[in-house]
Backbone as CSV, one residue per row, in Angstrom:
resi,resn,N_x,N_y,N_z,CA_x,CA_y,CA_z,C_x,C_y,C_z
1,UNK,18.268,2.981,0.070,17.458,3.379,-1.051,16.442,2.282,-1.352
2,UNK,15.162,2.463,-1.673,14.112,1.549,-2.260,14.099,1.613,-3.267
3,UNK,14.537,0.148,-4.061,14.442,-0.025,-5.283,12.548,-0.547,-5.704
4,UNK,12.133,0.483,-6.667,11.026,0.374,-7.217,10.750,0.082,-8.399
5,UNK,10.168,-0.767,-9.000,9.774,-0.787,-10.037,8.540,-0.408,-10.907
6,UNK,8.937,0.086,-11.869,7.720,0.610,-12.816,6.372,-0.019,-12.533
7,UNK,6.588,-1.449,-12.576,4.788,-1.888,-12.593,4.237,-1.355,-10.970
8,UNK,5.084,-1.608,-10.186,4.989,-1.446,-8.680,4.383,0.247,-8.367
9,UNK,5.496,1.075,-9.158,4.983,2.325,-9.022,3.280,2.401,-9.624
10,UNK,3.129,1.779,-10.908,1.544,1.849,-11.587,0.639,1.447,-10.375
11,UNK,1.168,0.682,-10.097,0.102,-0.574,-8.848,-0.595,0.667,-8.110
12,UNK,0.805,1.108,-7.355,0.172,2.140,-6.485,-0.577,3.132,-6.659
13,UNK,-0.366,3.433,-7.570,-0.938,4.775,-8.368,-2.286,4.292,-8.566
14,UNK,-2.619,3.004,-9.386,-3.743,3.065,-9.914,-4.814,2.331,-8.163
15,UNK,-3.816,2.265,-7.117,-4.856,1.460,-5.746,-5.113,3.274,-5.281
16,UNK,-4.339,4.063,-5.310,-4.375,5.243,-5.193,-6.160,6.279,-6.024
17,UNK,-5.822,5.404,-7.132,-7.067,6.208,-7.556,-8.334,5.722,-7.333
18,UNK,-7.988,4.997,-7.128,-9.286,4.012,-7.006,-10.176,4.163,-5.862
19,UNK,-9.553,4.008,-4.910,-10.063,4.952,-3.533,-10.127,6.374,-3.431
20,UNK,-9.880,7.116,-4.623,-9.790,8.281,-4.394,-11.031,8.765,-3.969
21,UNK,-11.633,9.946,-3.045,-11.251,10.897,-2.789,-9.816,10.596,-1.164
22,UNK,-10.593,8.783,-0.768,-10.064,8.579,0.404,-8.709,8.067,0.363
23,UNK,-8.313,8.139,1.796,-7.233,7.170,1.497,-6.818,6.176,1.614
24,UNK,-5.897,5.927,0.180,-5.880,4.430,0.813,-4.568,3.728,1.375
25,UNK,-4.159,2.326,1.405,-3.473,1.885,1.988,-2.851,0.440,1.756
26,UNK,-1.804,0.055,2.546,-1.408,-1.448,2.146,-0.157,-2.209,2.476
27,UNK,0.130,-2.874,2.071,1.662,-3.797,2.768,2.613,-3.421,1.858
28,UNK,3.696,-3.207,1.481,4.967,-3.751,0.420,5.772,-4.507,1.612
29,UNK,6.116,-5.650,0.515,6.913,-6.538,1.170,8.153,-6.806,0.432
30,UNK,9.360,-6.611,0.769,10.407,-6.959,-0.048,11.775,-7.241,1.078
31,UNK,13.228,-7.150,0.152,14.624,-7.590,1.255,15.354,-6.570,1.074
32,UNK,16.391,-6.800,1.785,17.659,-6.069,1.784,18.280,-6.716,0.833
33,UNK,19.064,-5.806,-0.185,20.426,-6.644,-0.823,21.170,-5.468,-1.178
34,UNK,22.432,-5.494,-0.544,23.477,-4.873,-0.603,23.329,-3.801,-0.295
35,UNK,22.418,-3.476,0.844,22.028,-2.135,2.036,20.392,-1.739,0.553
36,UNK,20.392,-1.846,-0.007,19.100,-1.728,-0.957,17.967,-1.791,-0.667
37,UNK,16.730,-1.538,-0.666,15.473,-2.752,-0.039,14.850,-2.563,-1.663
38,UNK,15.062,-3.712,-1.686,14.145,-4.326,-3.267,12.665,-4.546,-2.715
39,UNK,11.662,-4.129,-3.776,10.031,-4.442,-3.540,9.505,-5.673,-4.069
40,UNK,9.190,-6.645,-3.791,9.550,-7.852,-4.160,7.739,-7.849,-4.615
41,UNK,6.784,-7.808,-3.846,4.803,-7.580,-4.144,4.419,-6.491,-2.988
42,UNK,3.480,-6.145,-3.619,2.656,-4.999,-3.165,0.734,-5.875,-2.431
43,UNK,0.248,-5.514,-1.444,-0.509,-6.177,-1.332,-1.738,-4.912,-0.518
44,UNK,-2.595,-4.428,-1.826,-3.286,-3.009,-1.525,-4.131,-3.655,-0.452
45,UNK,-4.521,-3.058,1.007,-5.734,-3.192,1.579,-6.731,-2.414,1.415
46,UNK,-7.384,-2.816,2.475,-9.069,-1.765,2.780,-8.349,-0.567,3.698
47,UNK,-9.254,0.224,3.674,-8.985,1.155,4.699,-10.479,1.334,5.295
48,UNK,-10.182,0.610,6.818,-11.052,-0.095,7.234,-11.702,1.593,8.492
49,UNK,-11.427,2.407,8.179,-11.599,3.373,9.001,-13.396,3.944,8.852
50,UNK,-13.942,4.376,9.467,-15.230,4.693,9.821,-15.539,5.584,8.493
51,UNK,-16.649,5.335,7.359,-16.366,6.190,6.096,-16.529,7.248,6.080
52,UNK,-17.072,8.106,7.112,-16.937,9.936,7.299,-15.333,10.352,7.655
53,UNK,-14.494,8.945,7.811,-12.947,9.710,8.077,-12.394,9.024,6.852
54,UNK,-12.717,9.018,5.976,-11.230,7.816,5.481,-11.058,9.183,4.175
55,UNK,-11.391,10.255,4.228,-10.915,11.386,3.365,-9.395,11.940,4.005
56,UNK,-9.540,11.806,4.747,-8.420,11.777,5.759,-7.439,11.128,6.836
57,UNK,-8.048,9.901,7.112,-7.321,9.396,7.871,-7.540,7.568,7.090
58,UNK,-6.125,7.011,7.672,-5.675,5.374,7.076,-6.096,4.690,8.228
59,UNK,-6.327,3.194,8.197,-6.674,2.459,9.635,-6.638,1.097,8.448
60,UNK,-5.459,0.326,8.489,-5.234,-0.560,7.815,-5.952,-2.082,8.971
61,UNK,-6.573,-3.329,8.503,-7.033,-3.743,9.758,-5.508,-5.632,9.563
62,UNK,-6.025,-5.563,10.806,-4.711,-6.771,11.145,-4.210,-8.220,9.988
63,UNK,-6.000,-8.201,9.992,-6.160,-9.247,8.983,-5.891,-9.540,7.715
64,UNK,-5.421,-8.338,7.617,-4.876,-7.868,6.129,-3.458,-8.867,5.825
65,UNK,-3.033,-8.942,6.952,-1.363,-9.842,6.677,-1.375,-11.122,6.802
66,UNK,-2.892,-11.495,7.438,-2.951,-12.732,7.040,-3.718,-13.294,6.063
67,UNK,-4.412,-13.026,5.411,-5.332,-13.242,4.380,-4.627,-13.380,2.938
């Protein structure tokens, strides 16, 4: 089960609208504890996809996990 939290759920929601009509995208990073996965930060990217597709399609780019 993924444990979520309220602000975490807002996060998404509001990286969600924000890109709306397209879509968007991003990392959650969190652990295991006690078979659980806790969401520990959320880290929204670009959706680096060509802008006549990104109504439909995600293309998160590499650099995103290191930055």
């Amino acid at each position: 089960m993924v444990k979520l939290k309220r602000e975490h759920s807002g996060a998404i929601q509001a990286h969600g609208e924000a890109t709306y009509p397209n879509e968007c995208c991003g990392l959650i990073l969190g652990r295991m504890v006690q078979g659980d996965k806790h969401i520990l930060e959320l880290l929204p990217a670009e959706n680096v996809r060509k802008e006549n597709e990104q109504h439909n399609r995600v293309l998160s780019s590499p650099r995103t996990i290191f930055e």
